[in-house]
C-alpha positions as CSV (number, residue, x, y, z in Angstrom):
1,X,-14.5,9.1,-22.3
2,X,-11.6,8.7,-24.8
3,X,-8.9,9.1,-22.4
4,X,-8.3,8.9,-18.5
5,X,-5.6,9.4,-16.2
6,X,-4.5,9.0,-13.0
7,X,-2.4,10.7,-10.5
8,X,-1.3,14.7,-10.5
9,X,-2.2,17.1,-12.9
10,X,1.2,18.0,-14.0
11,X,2.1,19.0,-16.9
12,X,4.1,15.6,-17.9
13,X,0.5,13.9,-17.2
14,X,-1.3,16.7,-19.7
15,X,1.1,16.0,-22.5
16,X,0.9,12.2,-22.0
17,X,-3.3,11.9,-22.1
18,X,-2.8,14.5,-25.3
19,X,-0.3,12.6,-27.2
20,X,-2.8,9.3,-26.4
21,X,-6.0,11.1,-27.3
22,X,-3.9,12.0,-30.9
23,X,-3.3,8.3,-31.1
24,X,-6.5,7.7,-31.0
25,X,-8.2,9.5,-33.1
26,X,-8.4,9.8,-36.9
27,X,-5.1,10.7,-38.6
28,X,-4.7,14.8,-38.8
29,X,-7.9,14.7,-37.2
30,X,-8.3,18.4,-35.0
31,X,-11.4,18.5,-32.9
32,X,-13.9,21.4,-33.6
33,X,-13.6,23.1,-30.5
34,X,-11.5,21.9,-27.6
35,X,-12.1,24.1,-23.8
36,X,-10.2,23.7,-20.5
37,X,-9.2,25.9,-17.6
38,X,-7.7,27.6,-17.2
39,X,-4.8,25.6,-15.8
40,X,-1.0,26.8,-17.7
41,X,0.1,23.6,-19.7
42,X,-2.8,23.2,-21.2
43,X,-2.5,25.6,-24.2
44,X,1.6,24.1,-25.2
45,X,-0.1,20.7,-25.2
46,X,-3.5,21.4,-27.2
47,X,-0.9,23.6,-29.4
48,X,1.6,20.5,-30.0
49,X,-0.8,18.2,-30.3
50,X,-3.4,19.7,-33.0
51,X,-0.6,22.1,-34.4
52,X,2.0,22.2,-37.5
53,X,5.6,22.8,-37.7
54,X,6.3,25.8,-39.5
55,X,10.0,26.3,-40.3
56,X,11.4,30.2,-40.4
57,X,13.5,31.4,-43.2
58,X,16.9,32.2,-42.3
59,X,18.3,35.7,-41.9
60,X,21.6,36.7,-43.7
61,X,24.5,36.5,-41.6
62,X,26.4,34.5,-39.2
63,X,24.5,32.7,-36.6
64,X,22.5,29.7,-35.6
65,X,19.1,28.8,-37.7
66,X,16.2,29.3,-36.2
67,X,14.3,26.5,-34.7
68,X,11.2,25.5,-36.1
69,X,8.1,27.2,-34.7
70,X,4.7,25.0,-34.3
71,X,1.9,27.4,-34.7
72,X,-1.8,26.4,-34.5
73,X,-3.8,24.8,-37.5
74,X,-6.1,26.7,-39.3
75,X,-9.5,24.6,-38.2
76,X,-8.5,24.8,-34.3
77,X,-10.5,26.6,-32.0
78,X,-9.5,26.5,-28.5
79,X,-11.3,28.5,-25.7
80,X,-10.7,28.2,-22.0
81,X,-13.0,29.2,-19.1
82,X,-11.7,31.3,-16.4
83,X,-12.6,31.3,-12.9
84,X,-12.6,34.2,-10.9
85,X,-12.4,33.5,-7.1
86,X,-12.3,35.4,-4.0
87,X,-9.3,35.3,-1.2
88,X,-11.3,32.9,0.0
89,X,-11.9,30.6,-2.1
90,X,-15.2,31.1,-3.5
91,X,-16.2,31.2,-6.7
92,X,-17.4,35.0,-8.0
93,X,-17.5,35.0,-11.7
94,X,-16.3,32.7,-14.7
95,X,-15.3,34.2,-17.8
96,X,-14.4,32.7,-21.1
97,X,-11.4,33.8,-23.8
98,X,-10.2,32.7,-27.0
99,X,-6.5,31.3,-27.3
100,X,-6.8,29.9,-30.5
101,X,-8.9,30.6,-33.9
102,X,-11.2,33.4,-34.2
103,X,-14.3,34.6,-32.6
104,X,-16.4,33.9,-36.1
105,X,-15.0,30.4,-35.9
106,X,-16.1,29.6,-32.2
107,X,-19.8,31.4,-32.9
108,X,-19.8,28.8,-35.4
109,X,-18.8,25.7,-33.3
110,X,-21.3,26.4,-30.8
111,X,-24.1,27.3,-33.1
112,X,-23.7,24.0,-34.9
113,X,-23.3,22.4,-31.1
114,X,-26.2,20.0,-30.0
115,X,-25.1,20.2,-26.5
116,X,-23.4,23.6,-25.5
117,X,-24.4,27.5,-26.4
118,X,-21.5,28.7,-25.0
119,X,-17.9,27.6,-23.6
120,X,-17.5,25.3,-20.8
121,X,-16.4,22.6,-18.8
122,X,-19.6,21.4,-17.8
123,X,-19.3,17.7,-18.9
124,X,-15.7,17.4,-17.1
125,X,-17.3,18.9,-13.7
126,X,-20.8,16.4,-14.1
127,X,-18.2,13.5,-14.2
128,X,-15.9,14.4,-11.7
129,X,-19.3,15.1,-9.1
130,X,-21.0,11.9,-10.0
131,X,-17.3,10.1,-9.7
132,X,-16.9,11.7,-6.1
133,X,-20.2,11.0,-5.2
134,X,-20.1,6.9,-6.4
135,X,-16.3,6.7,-5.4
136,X,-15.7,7.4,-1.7
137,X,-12.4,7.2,-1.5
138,X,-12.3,10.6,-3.8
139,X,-15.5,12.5,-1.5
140,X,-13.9,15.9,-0.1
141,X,-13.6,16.4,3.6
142,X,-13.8,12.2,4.5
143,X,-11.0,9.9,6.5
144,X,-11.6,7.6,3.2
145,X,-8.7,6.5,0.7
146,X,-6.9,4.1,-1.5
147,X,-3.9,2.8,0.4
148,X,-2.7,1.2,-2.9
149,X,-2.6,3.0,-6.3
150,X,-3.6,0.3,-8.2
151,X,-6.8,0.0,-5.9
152,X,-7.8,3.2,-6.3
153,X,-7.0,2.8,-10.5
154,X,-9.2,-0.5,-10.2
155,X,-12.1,1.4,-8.3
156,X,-12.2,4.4,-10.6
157,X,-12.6,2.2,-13.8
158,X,-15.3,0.3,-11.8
159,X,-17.1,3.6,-11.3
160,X,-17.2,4.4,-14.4
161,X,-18.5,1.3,-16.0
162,X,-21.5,1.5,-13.5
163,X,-21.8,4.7,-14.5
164,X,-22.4,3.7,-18.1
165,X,-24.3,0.5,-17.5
166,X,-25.9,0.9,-14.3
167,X,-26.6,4.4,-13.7
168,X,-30.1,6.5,-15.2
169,X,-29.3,10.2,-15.3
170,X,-32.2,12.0,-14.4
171,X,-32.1,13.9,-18.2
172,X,-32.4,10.7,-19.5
173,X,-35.8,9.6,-17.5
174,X,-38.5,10.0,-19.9
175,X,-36.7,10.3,-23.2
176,X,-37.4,7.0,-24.8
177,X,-39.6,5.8,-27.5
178,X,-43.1,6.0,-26.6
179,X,-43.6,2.1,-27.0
180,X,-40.6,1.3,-25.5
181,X,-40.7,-0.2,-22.3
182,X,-37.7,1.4,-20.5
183,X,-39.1,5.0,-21.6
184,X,-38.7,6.1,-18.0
185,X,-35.3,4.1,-17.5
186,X,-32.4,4.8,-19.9
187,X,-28.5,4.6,-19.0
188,X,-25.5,6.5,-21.5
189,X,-25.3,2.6,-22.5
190,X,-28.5,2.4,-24.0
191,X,-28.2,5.5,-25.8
192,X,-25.2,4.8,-27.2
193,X,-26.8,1.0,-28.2
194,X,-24.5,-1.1,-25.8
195,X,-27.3,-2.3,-23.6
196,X,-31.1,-3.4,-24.1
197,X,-32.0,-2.9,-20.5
198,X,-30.9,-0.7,-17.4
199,X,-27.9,-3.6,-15.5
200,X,-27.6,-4.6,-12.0
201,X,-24.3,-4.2,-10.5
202,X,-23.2,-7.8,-10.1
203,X,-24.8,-8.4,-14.3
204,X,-22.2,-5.9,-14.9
205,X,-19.9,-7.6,-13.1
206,X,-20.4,-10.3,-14.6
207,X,-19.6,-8.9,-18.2
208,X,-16.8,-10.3,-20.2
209,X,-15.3,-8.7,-22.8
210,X,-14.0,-10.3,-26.1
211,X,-10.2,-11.1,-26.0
212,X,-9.8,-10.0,-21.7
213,X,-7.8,-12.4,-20.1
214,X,-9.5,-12.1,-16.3
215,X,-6.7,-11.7,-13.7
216,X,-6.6,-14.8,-10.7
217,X,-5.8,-14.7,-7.4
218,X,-2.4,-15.6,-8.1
219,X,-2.2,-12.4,-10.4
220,X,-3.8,-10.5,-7.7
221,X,-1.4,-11.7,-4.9
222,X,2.2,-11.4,-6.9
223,X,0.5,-7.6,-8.4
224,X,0.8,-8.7,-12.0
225,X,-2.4,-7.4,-12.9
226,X,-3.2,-4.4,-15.4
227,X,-3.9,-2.3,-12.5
228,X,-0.5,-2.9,-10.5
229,X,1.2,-1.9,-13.8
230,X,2.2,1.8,-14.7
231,X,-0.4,3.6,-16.7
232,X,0.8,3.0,-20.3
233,X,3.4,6.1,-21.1
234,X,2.7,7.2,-24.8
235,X,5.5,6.6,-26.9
236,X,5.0,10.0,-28.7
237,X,5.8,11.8,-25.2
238,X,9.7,10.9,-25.9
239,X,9.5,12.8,-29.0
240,X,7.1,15.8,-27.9
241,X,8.5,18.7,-29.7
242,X,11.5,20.8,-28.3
243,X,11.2,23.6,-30.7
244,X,9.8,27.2,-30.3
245,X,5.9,27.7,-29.8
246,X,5.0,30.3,-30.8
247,X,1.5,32.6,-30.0
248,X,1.5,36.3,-29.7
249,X,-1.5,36.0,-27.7
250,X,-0.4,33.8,-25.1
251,X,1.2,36.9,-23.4
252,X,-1.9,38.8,-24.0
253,X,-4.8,36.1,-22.6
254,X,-2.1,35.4,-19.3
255,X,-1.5,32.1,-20.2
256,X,2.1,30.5,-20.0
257,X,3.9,28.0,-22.4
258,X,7.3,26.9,-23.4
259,X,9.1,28.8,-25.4
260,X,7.3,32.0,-24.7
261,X,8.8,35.0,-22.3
């Protein structure tokens, strides 16, 4: 989990967790393969983010110049998965397409894949079940919520820590070493060598990390905590690109993006 938000998936929030995951990753770094849904800002802000300005020569003549177009990098391959679903709601088929790269480069990505044979959002939908099912204020169909935003920011984090520390997915039972003597209990901490042993919830909570500053009741009562604050607005957002994107087959895959039609 490299970066989270909170609140409406609107395009202002897609942009935002993009321009954060750029900051933190690896300068010019573009992931092998990215994959969404097929939800309509996505493809402007994977296109921004992991793309390069391009400028266009000018024609002869009177007139403007044009703006500079940002057209995808070379390395990117960007897939989405498409859902087909009834009137009704229910789910009938899910399809995959190609937005960006080719079809030899995305073979590629997911032969060389350890974890997928083919495009999805699998890992997205097994952490938003096991969030729902942990955290009741986000279960479907239940007279359970946060009253407060920065209660129900301050639970989700929660969840997710105990998800890490606390919680043995049932792939990992079994898959330790054979003299080990957690080889039927293993948590994403342990694989990941944060953790010697499968925690308790209150030896979780009773972690402290280097450098945090733990909020008191004083904090908690006047809301000056981290979690009363605004989620931290990437700076890159005031300078996200107002030029023309452009992708011939945007128009031809359905998708919609600024600049285009």
């Amino acid at each position: 989990m490299i970066v989270r938000r909170h609140g409406d998936r609107s395009s202002e929030n897609i942009n935002s967790a993009f321009c954060e995951l750029k900051e933190r990753l690896a300068p010019d770094h573009v992931p092998g393969l990215v994959t969404t849904d097929e939800f309509g800002a996505y493809p402007e802000a994977v296109l921004v983010t992991f793309g390069k300005e391009k400028t266009v020569k000018r024609k002869p003549g009177p007139g403007r110049p044009p703006l500079p177009v940002i057209e995808p990098a070379g390395q990117l391959v960007y897939a989405q998965v498409d859902k087909k679903r009834s009137p009704t709601g229910r789910l009938e088929k899910v399809d995959s397409r190609l937005v960006f790269g080719t079809a030899e480069a995305l073979a590629e990505r997911l032969e060389a894949s350890e974890s997928s044979t083919s495009v999805n959002t699998a890992f997205m939908e097994r952490f938003n079940g096991v969030d729902r099912h942990f955290n009741s204020r986000k279960a479907r169909k239940t007279c359970e919520f946060s009253k407060a935003v920065s209660e129900h920011r301050a639970t989700s984090w929660l969840v997710l820590g105990l998800g890490i520390f606390c919680w043995v997915p049932r792939r990992l039972k079994g898959s330790g070493p054979e003299n080990s003597a957690n080889r039927s209990e293993r948590t994403p901490a342990m694989v990941l060598g944060r953790a010697k042993a499968v925690l308790s919830v209150g030896e979780f909570i009773r972690l402290r990390p280097i450098a945090l500053a733990l909020a008191t009741l004083e904090d908690i009562r006047l809301k000056r905590t981290e979690f009363h604050k605004p989620e931290r607005r990437s700076t890159y957002l005031d300078q996200w690109p107002k030029k023309k994107i452009v992708q011939k087959s945007f128009k031809q895959l359905g998708v919609s993006a600024r600049g285009i039609g």
